[in-house]
N, CA, C, O and CB atoms as a CASP TS submission, in Angstrom:
PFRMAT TS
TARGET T0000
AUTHOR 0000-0000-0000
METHOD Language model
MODEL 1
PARENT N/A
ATOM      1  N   UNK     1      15.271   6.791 -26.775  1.00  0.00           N
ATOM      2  CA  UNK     1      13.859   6.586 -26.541  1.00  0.00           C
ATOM      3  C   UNK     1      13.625   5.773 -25.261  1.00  0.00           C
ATOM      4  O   UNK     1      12.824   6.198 -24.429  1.00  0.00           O
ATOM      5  CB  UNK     1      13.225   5.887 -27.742  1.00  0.00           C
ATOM      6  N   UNK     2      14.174   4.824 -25.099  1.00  0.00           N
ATOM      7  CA  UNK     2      14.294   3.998 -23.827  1.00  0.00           C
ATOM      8  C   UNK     2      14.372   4.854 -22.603  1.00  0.00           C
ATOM      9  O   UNK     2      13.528   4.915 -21.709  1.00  0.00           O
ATOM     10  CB  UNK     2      15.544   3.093 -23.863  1.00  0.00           C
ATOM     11  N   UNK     3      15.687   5.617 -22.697  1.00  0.00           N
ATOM     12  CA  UNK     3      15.646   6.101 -21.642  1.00  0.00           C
ATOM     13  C   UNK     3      14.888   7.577 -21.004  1.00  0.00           C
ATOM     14  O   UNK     3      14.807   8.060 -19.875  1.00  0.00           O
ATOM     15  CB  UNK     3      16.761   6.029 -21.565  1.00  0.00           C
ATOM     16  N   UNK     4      14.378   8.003 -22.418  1.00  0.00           N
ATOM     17  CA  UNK     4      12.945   8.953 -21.979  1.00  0.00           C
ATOM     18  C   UNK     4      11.901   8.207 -21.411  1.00  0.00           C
ATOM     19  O   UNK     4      11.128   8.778 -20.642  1.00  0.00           O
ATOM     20  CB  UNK     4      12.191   9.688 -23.239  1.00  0.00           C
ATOM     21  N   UNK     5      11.750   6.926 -21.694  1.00  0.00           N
ATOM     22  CA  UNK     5      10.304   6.264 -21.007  1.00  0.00           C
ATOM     23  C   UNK     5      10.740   5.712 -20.251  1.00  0.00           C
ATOM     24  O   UNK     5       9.859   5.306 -19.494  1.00  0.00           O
ATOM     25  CB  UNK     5       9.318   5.375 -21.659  1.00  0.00           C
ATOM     26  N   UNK     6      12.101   5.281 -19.832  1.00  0.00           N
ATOM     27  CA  UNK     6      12.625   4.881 -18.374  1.00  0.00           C
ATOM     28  C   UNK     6      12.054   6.483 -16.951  1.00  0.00           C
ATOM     29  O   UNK     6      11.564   6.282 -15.839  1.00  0.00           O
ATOM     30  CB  UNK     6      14.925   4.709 -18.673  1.00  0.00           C
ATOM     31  N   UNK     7      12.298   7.550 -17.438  1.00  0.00           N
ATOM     32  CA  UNK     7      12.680   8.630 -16.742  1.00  0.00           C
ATOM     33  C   UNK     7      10.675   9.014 -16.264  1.00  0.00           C
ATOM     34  O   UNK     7      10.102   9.263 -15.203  1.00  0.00           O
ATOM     35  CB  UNK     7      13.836   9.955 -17.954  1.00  0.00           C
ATOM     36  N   UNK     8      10.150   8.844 -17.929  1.00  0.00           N
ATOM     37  CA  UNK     8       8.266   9.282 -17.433  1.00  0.00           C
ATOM     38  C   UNK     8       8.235   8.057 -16.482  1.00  0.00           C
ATOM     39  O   UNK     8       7.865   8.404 -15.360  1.00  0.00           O
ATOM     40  CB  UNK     8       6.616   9.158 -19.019  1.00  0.00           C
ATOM     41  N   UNK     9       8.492   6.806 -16.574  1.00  0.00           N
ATOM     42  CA  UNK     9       7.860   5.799 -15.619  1.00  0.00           C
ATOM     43  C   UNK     9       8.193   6.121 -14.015  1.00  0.00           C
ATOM     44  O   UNK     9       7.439   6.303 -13.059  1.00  0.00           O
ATOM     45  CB  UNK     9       8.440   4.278 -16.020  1.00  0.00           C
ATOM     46  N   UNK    10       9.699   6.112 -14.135  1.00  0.00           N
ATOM     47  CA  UNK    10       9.757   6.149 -12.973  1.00  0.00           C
ATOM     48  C   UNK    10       9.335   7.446 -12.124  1.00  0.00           C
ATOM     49  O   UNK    10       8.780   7.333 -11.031  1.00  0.00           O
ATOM     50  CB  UNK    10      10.877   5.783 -12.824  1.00  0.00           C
ATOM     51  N   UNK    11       9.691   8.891 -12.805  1.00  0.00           N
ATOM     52  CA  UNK    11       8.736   9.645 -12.387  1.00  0.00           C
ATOM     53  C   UNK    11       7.258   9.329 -12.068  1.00  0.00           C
ATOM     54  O   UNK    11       6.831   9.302 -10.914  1.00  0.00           O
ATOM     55  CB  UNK    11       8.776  10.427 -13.146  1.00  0.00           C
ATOM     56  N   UNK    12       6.550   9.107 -13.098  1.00  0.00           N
ATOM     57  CA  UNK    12       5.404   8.624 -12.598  1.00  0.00           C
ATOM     58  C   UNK    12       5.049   7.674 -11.329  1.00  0.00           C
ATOM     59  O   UNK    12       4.084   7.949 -10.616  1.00  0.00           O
ATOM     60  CB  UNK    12       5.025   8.119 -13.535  1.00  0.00           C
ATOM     61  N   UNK    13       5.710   6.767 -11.127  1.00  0.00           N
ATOM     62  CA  UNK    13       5.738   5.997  -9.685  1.00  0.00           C
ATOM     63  C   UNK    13       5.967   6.544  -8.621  1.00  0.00           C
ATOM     64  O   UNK    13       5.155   6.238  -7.747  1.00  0.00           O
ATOM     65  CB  UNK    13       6.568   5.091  -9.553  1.00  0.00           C
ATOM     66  N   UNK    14       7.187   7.629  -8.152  1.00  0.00           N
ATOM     67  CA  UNK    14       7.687   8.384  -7.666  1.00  0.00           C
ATOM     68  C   UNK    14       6.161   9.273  -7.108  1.00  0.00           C
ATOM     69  O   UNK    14       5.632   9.223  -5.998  1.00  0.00           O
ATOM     70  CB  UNK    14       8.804   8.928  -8.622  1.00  0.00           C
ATOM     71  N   UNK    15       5.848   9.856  -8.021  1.00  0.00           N
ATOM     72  CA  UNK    15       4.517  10.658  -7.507  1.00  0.00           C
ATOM     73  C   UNK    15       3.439  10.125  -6.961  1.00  0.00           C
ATOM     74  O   UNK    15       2.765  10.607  -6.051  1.00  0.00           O
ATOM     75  CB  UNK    15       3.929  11.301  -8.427  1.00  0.00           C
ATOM     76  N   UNK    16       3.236   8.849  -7.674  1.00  0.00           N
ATOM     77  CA  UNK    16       1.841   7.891  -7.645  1.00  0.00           C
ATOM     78  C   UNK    16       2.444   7.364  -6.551  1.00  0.00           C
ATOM     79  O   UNK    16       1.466   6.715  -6.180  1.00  0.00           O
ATOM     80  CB  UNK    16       1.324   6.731  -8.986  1.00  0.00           C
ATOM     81  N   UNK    17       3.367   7.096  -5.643  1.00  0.00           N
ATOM     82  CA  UNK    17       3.697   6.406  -4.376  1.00  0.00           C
ATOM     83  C   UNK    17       3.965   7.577  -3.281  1.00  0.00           C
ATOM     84  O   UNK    17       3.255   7.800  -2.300  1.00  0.00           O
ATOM     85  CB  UNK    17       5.046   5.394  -4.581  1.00  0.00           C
ATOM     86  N   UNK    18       5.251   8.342  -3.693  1.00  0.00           N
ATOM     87  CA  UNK    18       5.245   9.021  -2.589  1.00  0.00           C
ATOM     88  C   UNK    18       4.328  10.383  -2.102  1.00  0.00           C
ATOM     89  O   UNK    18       4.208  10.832  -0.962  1.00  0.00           O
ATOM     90  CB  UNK    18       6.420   9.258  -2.584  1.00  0.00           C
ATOM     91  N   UNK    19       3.741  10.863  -3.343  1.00  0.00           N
ATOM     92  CA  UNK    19       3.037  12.006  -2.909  1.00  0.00           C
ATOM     93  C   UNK    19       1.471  11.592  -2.865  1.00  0.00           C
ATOM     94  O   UNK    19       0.662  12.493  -2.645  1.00  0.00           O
ATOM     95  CB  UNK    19       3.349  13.257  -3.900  1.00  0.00           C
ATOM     96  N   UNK    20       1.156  10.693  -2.999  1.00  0.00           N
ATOM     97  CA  UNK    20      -0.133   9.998  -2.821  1.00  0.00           C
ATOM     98  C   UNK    20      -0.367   9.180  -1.255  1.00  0.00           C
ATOM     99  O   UNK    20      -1.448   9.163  -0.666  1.00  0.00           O
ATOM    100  CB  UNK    20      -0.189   8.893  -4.087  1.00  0.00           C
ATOM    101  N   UNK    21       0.507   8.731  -0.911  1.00  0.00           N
ATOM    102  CA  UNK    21       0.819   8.609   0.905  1.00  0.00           C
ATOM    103  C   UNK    21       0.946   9.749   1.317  1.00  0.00           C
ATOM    104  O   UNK    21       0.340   9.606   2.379  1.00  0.00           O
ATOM    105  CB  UNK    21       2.163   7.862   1.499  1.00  0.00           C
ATOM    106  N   UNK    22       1.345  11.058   1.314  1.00  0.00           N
ATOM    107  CA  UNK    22       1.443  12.547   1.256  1.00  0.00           C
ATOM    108  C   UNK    22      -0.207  12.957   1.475  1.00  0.00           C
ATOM    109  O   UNK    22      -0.823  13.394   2.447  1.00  0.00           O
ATOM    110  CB  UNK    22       2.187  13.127  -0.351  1.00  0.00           C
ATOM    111  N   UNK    23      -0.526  12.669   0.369  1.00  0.00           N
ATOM    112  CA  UNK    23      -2.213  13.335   0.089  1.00  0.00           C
ATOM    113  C   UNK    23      -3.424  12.050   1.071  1.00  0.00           C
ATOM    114  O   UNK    23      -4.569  12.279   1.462  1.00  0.00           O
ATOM    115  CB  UNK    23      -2.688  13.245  -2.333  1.00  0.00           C
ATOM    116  N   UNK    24      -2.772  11.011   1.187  1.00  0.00           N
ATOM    117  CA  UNK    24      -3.640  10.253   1.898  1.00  0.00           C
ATOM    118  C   UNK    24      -3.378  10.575   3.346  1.00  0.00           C
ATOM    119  O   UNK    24      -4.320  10.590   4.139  1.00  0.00           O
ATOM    120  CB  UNK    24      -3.501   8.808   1.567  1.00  0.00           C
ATOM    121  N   UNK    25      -1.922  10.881   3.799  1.00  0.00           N
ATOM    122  CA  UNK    25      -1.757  11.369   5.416  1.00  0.00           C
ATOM    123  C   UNK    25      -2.842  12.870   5.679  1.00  0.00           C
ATOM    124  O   UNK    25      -3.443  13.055   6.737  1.00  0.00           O
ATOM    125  CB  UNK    25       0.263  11.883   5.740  1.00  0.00           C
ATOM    126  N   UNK    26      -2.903  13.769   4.547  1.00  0.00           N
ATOM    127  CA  UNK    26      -3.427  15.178   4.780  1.00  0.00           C
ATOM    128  C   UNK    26      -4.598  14.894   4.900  1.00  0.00           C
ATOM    129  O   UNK    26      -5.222  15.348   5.859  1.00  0.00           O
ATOM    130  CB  UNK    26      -3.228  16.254   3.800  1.00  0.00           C
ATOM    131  N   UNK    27      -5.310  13.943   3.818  1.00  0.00           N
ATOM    132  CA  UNK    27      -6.542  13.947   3.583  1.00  0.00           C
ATOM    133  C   UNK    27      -7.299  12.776   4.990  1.00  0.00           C
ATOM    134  O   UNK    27      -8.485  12.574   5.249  1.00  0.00           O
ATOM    135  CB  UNK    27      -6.677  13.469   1.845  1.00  0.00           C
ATOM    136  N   UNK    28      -6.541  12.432   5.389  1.00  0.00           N
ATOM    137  CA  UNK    28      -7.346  11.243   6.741  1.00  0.00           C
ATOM    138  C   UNK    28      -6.569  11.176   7.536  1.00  0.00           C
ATOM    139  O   UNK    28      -5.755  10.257   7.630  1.00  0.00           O
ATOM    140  CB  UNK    28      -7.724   9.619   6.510  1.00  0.00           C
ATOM    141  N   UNK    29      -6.668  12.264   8.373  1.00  0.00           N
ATOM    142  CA  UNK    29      -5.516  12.642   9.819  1.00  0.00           C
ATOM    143  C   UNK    29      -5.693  11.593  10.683  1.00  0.00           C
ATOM    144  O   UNK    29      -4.726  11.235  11.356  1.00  0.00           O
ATOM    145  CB  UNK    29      -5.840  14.155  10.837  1.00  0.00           C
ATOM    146  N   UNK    30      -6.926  10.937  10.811  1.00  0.00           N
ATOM    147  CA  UNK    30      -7.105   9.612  11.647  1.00  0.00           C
ATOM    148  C   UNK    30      -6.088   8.528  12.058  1.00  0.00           C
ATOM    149  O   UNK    30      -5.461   8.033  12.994  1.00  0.00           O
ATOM    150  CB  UNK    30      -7.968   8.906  11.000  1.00  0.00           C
ATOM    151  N   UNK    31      -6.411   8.479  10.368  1.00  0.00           N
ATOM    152  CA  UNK    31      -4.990   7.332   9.796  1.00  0.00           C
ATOM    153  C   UNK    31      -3.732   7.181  10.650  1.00  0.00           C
ATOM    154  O   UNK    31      -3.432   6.043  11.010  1.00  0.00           O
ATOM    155  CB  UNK    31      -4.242   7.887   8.291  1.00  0.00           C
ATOM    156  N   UNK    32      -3.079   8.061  10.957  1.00  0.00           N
ATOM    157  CA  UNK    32      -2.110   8.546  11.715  1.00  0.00           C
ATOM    158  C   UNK    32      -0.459   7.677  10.876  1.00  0.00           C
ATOM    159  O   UNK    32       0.463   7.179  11.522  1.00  0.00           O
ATOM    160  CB  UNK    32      -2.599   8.088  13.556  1.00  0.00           C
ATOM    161  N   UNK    33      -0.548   7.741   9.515  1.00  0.00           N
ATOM    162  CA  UNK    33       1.120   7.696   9.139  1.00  0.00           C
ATOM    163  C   UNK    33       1.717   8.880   9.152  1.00  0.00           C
ATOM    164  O   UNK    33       2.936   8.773   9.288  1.00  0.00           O
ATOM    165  CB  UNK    33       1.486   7.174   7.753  1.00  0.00           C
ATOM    166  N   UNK    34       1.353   9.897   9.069  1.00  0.00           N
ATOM    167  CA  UNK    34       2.449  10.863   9.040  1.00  0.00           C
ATOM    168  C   UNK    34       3.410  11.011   8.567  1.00  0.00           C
ATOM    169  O   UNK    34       3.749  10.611   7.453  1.00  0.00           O
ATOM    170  CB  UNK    34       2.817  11.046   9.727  1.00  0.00           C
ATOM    171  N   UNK    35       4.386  11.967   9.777  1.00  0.00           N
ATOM    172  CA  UNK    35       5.816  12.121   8.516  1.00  0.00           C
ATOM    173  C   UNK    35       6.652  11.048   8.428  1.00  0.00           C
ATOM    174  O   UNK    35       7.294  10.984   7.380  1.00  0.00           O
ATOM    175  CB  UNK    35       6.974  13.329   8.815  1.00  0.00           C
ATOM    176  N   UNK    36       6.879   9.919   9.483  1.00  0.00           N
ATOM    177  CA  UNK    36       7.435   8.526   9.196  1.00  0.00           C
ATOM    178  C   UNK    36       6.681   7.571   7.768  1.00  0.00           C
ATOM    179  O   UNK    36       7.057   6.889   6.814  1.00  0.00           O
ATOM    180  CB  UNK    36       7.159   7.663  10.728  1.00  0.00           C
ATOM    181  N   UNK    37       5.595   7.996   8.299  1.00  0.00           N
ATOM    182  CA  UNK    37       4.807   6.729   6.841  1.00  0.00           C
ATOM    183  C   UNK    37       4.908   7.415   6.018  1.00  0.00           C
ATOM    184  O   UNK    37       4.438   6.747   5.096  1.00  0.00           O
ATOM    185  CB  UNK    37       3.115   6.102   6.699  1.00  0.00           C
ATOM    186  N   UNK    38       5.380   8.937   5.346  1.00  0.00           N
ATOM    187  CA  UNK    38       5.319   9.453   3.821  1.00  0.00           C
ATOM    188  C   UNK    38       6.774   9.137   3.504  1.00  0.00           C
ATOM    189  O   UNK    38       7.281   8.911   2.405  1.00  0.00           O
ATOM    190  CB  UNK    38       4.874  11.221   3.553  1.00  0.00           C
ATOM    191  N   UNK    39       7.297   9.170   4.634  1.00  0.00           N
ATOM    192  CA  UNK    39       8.947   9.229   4.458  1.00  0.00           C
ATOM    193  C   UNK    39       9.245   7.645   4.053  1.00  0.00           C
ATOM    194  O   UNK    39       9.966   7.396   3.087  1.00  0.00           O
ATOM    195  CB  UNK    39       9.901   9.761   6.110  1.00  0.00           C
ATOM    196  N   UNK    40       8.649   6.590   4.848  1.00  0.00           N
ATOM    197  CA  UNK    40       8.853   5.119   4.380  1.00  0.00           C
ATOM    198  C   UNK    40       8.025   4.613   2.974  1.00  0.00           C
ATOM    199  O   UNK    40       8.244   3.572   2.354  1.00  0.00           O
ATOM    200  CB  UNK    40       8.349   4.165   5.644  1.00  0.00           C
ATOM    201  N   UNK    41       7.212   5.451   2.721  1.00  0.00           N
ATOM    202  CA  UNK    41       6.470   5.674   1.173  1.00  0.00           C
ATOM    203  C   UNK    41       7.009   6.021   0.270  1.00  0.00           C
ATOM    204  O   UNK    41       6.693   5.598  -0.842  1.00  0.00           O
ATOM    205  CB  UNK    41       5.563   6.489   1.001  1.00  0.00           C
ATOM    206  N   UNK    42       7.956   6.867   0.446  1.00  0.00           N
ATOM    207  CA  UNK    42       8.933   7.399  -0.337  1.00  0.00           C
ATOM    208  C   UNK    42       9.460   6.400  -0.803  1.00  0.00           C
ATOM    209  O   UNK    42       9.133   5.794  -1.824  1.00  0.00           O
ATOM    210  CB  UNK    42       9.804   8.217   0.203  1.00  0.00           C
ATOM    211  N   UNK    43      10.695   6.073   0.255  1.00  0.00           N
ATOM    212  CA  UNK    43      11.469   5.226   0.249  1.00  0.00           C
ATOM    213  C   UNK    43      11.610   3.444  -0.620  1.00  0.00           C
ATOM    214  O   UNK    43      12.317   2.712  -1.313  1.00  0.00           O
ATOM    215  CB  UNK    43      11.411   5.318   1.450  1.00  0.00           C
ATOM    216  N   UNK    44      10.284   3.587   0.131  1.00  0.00           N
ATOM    217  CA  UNK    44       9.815   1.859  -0.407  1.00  0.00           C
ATOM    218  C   UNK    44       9.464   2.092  -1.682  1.00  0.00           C
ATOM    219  O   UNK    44       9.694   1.092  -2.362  1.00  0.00           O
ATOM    220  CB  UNK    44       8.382   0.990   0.394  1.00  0.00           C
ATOM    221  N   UNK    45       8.792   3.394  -2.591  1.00  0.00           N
ATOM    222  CA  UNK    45       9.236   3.468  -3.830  1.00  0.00           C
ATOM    223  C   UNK    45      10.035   3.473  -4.253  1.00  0.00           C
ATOM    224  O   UNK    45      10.008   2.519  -5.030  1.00  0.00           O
ATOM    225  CB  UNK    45       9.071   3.975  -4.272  1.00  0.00           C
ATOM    226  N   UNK    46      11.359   4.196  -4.360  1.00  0.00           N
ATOM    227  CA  UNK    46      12.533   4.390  -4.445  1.00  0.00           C
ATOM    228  C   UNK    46      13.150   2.701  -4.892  1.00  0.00           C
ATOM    229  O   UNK    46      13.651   2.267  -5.929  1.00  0.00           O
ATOM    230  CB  UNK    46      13.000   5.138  -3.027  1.00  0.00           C
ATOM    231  N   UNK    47      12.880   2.173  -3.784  1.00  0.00           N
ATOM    232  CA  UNK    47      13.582   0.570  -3.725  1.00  0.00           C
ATOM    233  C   UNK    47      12.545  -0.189  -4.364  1.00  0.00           C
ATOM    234  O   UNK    47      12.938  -1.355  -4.324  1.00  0.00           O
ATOM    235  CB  UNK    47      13.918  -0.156  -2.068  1.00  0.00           C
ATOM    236  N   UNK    48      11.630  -0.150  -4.830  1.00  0.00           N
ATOM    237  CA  UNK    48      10.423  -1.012  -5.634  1.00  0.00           C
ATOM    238  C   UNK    48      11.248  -0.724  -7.411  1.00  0.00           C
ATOM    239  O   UNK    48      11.396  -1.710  -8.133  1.00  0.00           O
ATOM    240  CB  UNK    48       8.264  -0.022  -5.341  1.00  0.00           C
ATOM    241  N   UNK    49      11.742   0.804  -7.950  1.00  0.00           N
ATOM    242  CA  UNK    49      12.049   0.837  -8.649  1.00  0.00           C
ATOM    243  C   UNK    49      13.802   0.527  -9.092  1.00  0.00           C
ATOM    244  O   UNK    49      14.244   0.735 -10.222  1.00  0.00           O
ATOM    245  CB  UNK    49      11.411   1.658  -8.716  1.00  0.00           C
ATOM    246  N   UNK    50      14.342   0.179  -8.325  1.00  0.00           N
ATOM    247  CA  UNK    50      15.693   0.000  -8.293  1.00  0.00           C
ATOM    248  C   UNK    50      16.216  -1.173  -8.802  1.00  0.00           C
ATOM    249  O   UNK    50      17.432  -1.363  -8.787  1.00  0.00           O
ATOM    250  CB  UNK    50      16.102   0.121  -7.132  1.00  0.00           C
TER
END
């Protein structure tokens, strides 16, 4: 059981961080993070959950 709600959480973060910097680069081109800032969005999730 633990480790099914280990796997939804961190999935869930995973999406809610990196594909949400994803949808915020598409959605406000202004902004200008791009593919470095989705890629360090990623990442810095990745290591937030570790």
């Amino acid at each position: 059981m633990k480790v099914a709600l280990a796997e939804v959480l961190g999935t869930f973060w995973l999406v809610l961080g990196g594909c949400g910097s994803a949808v915020l680069a598409a959605g406000v081109p202004d902004l200008g993070i791009g593919f470095a800032g989705v890629s360090l969005a990623f990442g810095l999730t990745v290591v937030t959950m570790a």
